[in-house]
N, C-alpha and C positions, 0 to 999 in steps of 0.2 A: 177782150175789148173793154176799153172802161170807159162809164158813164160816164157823161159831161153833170156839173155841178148844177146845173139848171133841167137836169133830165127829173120827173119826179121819181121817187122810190116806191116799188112797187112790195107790197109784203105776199110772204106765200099763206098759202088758202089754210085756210082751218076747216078740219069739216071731223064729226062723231063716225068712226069706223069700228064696226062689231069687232070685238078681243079674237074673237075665232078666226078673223083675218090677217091677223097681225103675226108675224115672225122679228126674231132675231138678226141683226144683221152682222155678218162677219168684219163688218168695216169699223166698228166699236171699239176707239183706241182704249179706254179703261179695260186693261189685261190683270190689273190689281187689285183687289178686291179691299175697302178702307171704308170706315165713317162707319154711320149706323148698320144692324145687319139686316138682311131681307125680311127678317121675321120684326123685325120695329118695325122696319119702312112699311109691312103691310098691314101693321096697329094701328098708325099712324094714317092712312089712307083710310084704314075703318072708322077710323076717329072723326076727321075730317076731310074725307074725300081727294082725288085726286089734284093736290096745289099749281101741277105745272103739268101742259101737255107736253105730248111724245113728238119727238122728229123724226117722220119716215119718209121713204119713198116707193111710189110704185115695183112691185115685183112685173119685170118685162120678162114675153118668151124670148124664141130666138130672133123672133122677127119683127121685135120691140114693140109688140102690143102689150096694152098691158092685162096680167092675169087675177088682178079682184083681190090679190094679197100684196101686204104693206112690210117692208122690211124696216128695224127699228135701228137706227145708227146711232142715235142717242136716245136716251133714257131708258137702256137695258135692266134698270135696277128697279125701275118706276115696275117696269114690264114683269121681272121675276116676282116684285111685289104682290101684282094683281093677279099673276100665274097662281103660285100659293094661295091666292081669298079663294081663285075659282075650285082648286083642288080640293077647300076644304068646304066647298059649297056656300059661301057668303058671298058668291059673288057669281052672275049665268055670264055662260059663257060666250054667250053674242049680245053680254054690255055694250054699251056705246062708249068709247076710249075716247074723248078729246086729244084730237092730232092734229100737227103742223105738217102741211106735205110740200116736201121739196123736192124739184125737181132739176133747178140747176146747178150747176158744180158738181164735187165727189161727196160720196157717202161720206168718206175720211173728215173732210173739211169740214162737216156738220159735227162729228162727234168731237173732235179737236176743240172746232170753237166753242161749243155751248161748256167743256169742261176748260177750260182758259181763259174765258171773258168772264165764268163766273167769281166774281167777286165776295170770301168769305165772309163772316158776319164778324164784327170786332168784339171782341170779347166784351167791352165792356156794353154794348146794345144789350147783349145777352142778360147782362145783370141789370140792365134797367127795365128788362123784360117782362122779367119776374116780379120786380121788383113793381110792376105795372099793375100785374095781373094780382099781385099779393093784394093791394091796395085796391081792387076791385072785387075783392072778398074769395078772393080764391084761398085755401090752405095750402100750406107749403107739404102736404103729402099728395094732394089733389096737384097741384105743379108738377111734382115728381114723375106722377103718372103719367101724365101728359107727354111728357119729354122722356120717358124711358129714364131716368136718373135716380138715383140714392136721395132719398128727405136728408138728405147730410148735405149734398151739393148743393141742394137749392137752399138750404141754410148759408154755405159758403158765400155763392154768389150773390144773398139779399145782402151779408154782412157787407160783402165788394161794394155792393150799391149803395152802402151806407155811408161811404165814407165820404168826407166833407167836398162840395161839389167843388172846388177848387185845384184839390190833388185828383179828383178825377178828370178834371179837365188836363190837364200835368200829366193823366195817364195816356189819356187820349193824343195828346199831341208829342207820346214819344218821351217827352220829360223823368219818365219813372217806369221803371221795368214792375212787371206783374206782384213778381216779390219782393218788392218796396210794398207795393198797396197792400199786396196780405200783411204785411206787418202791421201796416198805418191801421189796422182791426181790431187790434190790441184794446185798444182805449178808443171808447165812443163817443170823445170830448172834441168837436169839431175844431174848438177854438188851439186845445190842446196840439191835435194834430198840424193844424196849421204853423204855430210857432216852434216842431218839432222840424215840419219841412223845412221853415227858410232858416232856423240852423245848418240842417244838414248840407246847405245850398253852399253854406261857407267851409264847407270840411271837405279835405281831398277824398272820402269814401264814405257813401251812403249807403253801407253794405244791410240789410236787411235785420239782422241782429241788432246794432246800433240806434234803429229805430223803434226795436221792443224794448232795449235800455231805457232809452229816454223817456219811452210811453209808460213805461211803470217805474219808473225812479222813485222809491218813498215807499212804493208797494211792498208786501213781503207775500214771497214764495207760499203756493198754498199746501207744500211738503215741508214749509217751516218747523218743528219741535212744538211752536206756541199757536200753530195754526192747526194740527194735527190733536193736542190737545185741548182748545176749546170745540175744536168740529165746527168743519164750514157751514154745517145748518145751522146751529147757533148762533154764528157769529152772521150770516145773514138774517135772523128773524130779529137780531139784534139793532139791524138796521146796517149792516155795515155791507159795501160793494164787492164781488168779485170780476176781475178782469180775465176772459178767457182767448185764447188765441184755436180758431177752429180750424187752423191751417198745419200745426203741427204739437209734435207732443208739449204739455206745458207742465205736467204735473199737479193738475188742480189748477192751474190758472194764480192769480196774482190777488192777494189782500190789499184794495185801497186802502181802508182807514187802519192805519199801524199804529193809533192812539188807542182808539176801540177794541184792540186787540189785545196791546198792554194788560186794559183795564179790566178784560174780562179771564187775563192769565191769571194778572195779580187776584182777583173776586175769588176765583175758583181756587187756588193754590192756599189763600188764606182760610176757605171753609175746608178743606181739605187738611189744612193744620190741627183746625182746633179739633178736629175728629182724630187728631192722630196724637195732642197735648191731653186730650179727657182721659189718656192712656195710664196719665202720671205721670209722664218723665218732667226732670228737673228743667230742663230750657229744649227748645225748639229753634230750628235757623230755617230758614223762607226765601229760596229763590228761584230764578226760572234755571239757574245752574250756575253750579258750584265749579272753578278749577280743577283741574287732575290733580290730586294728591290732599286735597283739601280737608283731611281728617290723620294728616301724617302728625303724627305726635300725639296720637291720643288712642287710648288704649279699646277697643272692642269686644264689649260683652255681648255674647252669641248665644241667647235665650235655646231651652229647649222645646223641640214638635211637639205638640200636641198627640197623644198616642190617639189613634182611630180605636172608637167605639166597638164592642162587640159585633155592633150591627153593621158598622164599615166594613170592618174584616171578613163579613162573610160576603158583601156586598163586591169587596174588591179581588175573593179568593173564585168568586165565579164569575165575574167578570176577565179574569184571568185563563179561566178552565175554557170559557167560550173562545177566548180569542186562542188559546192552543188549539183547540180541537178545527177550529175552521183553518187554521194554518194546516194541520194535520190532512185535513179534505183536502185542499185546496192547492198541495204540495208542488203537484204533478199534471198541474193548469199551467200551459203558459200566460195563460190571464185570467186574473183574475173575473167574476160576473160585477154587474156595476153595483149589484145590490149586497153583493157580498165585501167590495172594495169599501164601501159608503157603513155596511157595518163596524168594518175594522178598523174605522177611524173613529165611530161614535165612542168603543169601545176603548181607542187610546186615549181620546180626550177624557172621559170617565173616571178610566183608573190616573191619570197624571192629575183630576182634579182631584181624587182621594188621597192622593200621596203629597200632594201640597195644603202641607199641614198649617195651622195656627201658630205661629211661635211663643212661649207661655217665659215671661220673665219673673225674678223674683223680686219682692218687694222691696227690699233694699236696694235692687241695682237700679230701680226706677228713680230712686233717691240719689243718685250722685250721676247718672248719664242724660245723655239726650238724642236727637233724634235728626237729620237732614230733613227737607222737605225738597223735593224740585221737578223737573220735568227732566225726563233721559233722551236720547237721542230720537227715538221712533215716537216720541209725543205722549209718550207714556207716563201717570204718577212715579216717581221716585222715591220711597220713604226707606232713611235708612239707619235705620233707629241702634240703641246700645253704645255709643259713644261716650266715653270718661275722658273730659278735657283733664290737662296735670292739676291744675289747682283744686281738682273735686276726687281726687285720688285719697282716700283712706287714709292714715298715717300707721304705716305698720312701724311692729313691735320688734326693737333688736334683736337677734337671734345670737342668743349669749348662755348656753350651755353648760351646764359643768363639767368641768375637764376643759371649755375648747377656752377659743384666743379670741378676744374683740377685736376684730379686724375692720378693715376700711374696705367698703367693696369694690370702691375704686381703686384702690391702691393694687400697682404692677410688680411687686416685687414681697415676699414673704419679709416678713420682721425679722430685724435682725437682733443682734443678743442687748443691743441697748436699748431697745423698743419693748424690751420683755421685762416686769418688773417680778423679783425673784422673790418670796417671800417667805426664807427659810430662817429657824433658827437651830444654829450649830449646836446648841444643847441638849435637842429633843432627843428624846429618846429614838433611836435608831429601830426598834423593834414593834415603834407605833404603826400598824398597819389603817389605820381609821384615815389617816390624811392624802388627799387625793395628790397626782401626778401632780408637779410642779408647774409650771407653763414652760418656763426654760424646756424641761424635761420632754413636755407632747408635741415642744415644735420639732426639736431635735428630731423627736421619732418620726414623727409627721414628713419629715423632710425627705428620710431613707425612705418609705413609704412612698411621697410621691417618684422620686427617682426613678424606686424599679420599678413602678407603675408606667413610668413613660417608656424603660425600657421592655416592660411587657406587651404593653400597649402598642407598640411599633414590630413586634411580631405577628399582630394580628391585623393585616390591613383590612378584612371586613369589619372586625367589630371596632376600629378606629375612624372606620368610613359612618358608621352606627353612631358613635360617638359625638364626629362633628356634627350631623343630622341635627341630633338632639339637642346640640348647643347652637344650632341655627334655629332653629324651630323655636328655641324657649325665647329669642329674640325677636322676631318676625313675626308671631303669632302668639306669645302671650305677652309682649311689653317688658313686661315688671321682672319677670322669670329670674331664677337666681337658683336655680337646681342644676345645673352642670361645672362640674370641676374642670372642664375642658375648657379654656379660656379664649374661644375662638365667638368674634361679635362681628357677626355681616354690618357693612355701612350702607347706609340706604340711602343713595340720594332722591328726593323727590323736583320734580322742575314743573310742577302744571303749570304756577303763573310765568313760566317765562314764553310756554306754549301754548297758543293760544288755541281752543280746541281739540288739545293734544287727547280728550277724554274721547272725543266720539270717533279715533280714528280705529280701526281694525284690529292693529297691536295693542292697543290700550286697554281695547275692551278684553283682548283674548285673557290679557295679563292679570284684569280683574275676577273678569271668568272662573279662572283657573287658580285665582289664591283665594277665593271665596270657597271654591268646588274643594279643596285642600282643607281648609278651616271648617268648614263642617262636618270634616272625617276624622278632623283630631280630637282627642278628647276635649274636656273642657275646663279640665286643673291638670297645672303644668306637671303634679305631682307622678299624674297616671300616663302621663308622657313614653319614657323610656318603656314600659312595661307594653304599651300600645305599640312601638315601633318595632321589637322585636317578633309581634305575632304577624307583622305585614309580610308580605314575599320579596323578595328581591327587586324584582321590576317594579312595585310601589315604590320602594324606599327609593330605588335609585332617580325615577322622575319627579318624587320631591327633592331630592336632593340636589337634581338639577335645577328645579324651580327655583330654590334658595337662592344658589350661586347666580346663577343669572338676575335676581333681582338687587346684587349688592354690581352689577358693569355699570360703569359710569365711562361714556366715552363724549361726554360734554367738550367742548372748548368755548372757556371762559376768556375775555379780554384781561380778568385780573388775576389769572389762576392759569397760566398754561404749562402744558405738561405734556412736551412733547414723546416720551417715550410711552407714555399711557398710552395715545392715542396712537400712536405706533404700532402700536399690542391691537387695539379697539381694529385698525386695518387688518390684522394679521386672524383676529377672529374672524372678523366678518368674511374674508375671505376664503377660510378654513369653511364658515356654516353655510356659503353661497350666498347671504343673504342679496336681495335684490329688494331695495323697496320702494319700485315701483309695483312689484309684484306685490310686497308687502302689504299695499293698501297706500303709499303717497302721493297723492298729485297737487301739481303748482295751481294755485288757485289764488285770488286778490289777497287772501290773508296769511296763508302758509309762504307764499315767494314771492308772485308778480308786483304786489303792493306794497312792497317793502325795498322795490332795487329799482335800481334807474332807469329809465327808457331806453338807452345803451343797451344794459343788460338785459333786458324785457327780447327790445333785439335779436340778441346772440341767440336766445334760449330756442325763439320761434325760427331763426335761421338755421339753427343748428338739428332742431327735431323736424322741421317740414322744408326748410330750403328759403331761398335767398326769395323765389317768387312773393311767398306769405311775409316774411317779414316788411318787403318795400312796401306790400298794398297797405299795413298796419303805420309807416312809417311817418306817416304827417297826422296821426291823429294825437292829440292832448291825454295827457297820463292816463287818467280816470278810462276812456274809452278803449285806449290802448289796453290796458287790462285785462277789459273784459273781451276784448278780441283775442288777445294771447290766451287766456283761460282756455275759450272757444276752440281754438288750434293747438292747443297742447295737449286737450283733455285728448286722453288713449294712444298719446304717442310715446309712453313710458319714458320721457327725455326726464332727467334729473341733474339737481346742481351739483356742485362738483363737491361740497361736501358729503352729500347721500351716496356716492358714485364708490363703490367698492372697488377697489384695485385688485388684478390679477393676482392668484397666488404665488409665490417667489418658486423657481424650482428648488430643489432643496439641493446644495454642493455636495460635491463628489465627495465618498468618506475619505477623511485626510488619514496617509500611511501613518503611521509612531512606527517612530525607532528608541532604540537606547539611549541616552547622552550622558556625557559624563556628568555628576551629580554636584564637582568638585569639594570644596568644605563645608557641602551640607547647609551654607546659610541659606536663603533664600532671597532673592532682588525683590525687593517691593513694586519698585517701575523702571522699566527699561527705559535706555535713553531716547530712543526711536521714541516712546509712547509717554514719554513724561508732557509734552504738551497736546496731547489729544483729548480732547474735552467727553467723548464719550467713555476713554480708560478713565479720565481724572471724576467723569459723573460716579462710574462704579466703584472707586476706590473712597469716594468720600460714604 
């Protein structure tokens, strides 16, 4: 029957019923257990007492009287709460419960409503909560507690509450999803924030990213090379701001003042010169970073180690003996003790600082080289000293022998008999033995000489594999080198400036790595060269010799220089070594791809590696954001342009029969008529 609109409403009774009375009721539609757990909720009641009463109803016999116990159909949770205080005796157990007792309608109906009418709290209440209680001198570890939460959340949520009251209101009324607003955190410039908004108001996608763009536009990365090397505490005592985002990973967060930053790269790089000019050398060069290749053409003098001290060597000979013998104990642990793991690293750090010697140059070479200065990839000093520009290059002495030929050491082809000036006279006495070989005469010999040399030399393919080494090696690693008769000169191309960053990528560095780790095994006069390469073992020599050859592949394409069977070849490698370089270490980033090709193409790339979906959402944004959205969505989908993209290996053709043919008169066809206009026979034949 229902009430008429003039009837008054009557509320049910409240009255304190002893806890010992109270039971569970079966009619409690929360079957799911969610939100806080029993053991908060009964903190939380010790804390401040019980916030909301219980809804019961009389427990009836059979004959509907009732029996003095109260069954609870809502606020089961309140109940297991205050169960738990009495079990652990904080709480007697004929307390007086503040209850609502109802008596009309179903149990069902009471649990139902009071969990359906109740109305969440909006999240952003919550932040202004805190954000209350902060400003009434509470600590945000004291918050913490209170609410059961991490001192990280309620850092999170005061940041929320921080943000300019206008995009909270915009949060509030549905205008901007949650992570919009964590972004808007970024930067604590309310004014900033706002002209960030009613940009994004005019863009087809206000994707979350887009708004930490904006918000540190100018900033730089605090995993920058120039940020890592002055140190963020520095560069803070300095007066300068960091922007941190406490919603997800940032790296250090973001460097406002990128002037202040400069200034304190260029301070420190420059006192760090002149400690490294009081050294002696002839010139110094000062930057935060030099191009890939930026010492190509100029020759490196590679000082020798400082030899350890008596008292090193013994220092490093038991340092050594410790760390076998505990590997010895420790053999037949599947783990190591933490005290014994923490040893064997004190010990490696130790001996790798004893084995990292001083390098000691001589005083002349201080007198015609010089030195780099810069910062490296990880934020590290750079100093990379022994450098001989050509113009500071010595002028050596022509090497003019008695008996030999003044030759040109450029010149490809041996002098011939009118290049030889003969200087005989037919008078002389025939039985003069005092007068040396004529020149005519030693080239002569010289000649038979090298012949069977090449024909000797090509029965022996090791010691002609030996052979080219050593005439790569005197090119690649001593410059000037002129001790091999073997007239084989690797071409080196180098490309840093056309690469921009090509130095900090993964190959680059491997490739420096590894012909440094080379150059310090070699001797250090090209003389003692050959003598040095013959005591190596096979498996050295051959992965230098690999090292060489690989450092003279050029598989460039130039607009002024194309060469299509090169690159032809450059496919047929890569495809032979697998290479893949995405795996390599490549990815499309504003400066290596996305920032250099057109929106079209930006496009394709993101439709092509994630689908047609990511590309439309990207699809109405302006270049510059477009970018850094494709960056976003390409990073770890290994998608590469169609230049990097190695082609499948070809299968190799069936072996073709030979048969006999007749040879007829022996001449030979230069080009058949089939092949006289085919531009690949006519490329080989020219």
């Amino acid at each position: 029957m229902t009430k008429s609109k003039s009837q008054k409403i009557t509320l049910s009774a409240s009255r304190d019923i002893p806890f010992n009375q109270l039971v569970l009721s079966q009619s409690n539609v929360r079957q799911i257990k969610a939100g806080v757990s029993i053991d908060e909720l009964a903190e939380d009641i010790a804390r401040r007492t019980l916030l909301a009463s219980l809804t019961v109803r009389p427990v009836l016999d059979g004959s509907g009287a009732e029996t003095g116990m109260f069954e609870i159909p809502a606020g089961g949770r309140r109940y297991r709460a205050l169960e738990l205080l009495v079990k652990q005796r904080r709480l007697n157990k004929t307390a007086p419960v503040p209850c609502i007792v109802r008596t009309e309608g179903l149990a069902e109906e009471d649990s139902l409503a009071e969990n359906v009418q109740r109305a969440p709290l909006h999240p952003l209440d919550q932040f202004r909560a805190f954000q209350a209680m902060r400003e009434k001198g509470k600590s945000e570890e004291e918050i913490a507690a209170a609410f059961f939460v991490s001192a990280s959340v309620v850092k999170q949520r005061l940041k929320l509450a921080a943000v300019a009251p206008s995009l909270l209101n915009a949060y509030a009324e549905e205008e901007m999803t949650l992570d919009q607003l964590m972004a808007f955190t970024v930067n604590p410039d309310h004014e900033r924030q706002e002209q960030v908004w009613e940009a994004l108001k005019r863009h087809y996608s206000k994707q979350p990213y887009e708004i930490r763009r904006m918000l540190t536009e100018g900033a730089v990365r605090a995993s920058d090379r120039r940020a890592q090397f002055v140190g963020l505490d520095n560069y803070v005592e300095a007066g300068g701001e960091v922007l941190r985002d406490l919603f997800q990973t940032d790296d250090g967060g973001w460097l406002q003042d990128a002037a202040l930053l400069e200034t304190m790269v260029a301070e420190r790089l420059n006192e760090e010169a002149e400690a490294i000019r009081a050294e002696g050398w002839k010139w110094i060069e000062v930057g935060t970073d030099f191009p890939y290749g930026h010492t190509y053409g100029m020759r490196r003098i590679r000082g020798e180690a400082e030899p350890m001290s008596d008292k090193e060597d013994a220092t490093y000979a038991a340092l050594k003996a410790e760390y076998e013998k505990l590997e010895d104990d420790y053999a037949e642990a599947d783990e190591l003790p933490a005290e014994v793991d923490a040893r064997l690293g004190e010990i490696e750090t130790a001996m790798e600082a004893l084995q990292d010697r001083p390098i000691r140059f001589e005083a002349g070479e201080f007198a015609i080289a010089g030195a780099f200065v810069s910062v490296d990839g990880s934020g590290r000093l750079r100093v990379e000293r022994g450098y001989v520009r050509p113009e500071d290059e010595p002028v050596a002495e022509a090497d003019d022998g008695a008996g030999g030929i003044a030759t040109d050491p450029d010149a490809d082809e041996l002098q011939t008999e009118a290049d030889v000036t003969e200087d005989i006279d037919p008078d002389e006495d025939d039985d003069d033995g005092t007068k040396p070989l004529s020149d005519r005469l030693v080239c002569d010999l010289t000649v038979h000489r090298t012949v069977a040399l090449r024909n000797a030399l090509a029965g022996d393919p090791e010691l002609a594999r030996l052979a080219s080494l050593h005439a790569l090696l005197l090119s690649l690693f001593y410059h000037y080198g002129q001790d091999s008769c073997v007239e084989i000169t690797p071409k080196v191309t180098h490309f840093g400036a056309q690469a921009e960053g090509l130095g900090d990528t993964v190959y680059a560095q491997a490739i420096d790595l590894r012909h440094e780790t080379w150059a310090g095994n070699l001797p250090k006069d090209p003389e003692a060269l050959w003598d040095a390469l013959t005591e190596w073992d096979g498996d050295s020599r051959d992965a230098l010799f690999a090292h060489c050859v690989a450092m003279t592949v050029n598989a460039v394409q130039e607009p002024h220089y194309r060469r299509p069977r090169q690159i032809a070849h450059a496919d047929i490698l890569a495809s032979t070594l697998g290479l893949d370089m995405a795996r390599a270490g490549w990815t499309p980033t504003a400066t290596s791809y996305l920032g250099r090709v057109t929106k079209a193409q930006i496009l394709a790339a993101v439709r092509e590696a994630r689908g047609d979906k990511d590309a439309e959402r990207i699809a109405g944004l302006k270049k510059p954001e477009m970018v850094e959205a494709a960056e976003e969505l390409l990073a770890g989908s290994d998608w590469l342009p169609m230049p990097l993209r190695t082609p499948p290996l070809a299968e190799a053709p069936d072996e073709p029969e030979f048969e006999i043919v007749d040879e007829g008169d022996g001449e030979p066809d230069s080009v058949d008529e089939e092949s006289e206009d085919d531009p690949e026979l006519l490329g080989a034949a020219e």
